[in-house]
N, C-alpha and C positions, 0 to 999 in steps of 0.2 A: 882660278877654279872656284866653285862653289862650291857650300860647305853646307849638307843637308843636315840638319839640326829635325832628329826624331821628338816627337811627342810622347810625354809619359801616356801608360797606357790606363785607361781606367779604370777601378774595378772591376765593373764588371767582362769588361774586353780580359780583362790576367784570369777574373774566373771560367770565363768563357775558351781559353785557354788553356788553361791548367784540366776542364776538362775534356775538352777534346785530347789530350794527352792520354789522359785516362783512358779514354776509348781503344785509342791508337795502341798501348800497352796489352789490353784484354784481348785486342782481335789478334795482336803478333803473339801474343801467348797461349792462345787458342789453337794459331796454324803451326806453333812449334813445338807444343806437346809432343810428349812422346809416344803415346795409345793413338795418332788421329792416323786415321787411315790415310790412307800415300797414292791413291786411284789419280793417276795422271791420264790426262785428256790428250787423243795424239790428232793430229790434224786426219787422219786415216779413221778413228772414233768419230772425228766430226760430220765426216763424210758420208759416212753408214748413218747417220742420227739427222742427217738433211734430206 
């Protein structure tokens, strides 16, 4: 078998990283507040709106 030996990552790739986490954390905190409105889309909505 072979044995794949990773690359450290550079700085800027761990910053570039570390911020897209960032993002990823804002937008799921966003959609799991507790005030955001809950308007669920039914494929029967989608229907009416085509």
């Amino acid at each position: 078998m072979t044995k794949i030996e990773q690359k450290p990552l550079s700085i800027e790739d761990r910053k570039r990283s570390i911020e897209a986490e960032a993002v990823l954390d804002q937008m799921y905190g966003y959609y799991v507040r507790e005030d955001a409105p809950r308007y669920v889309v039914s494929e029967l909505d989608a229907r009416n709106a085509a």
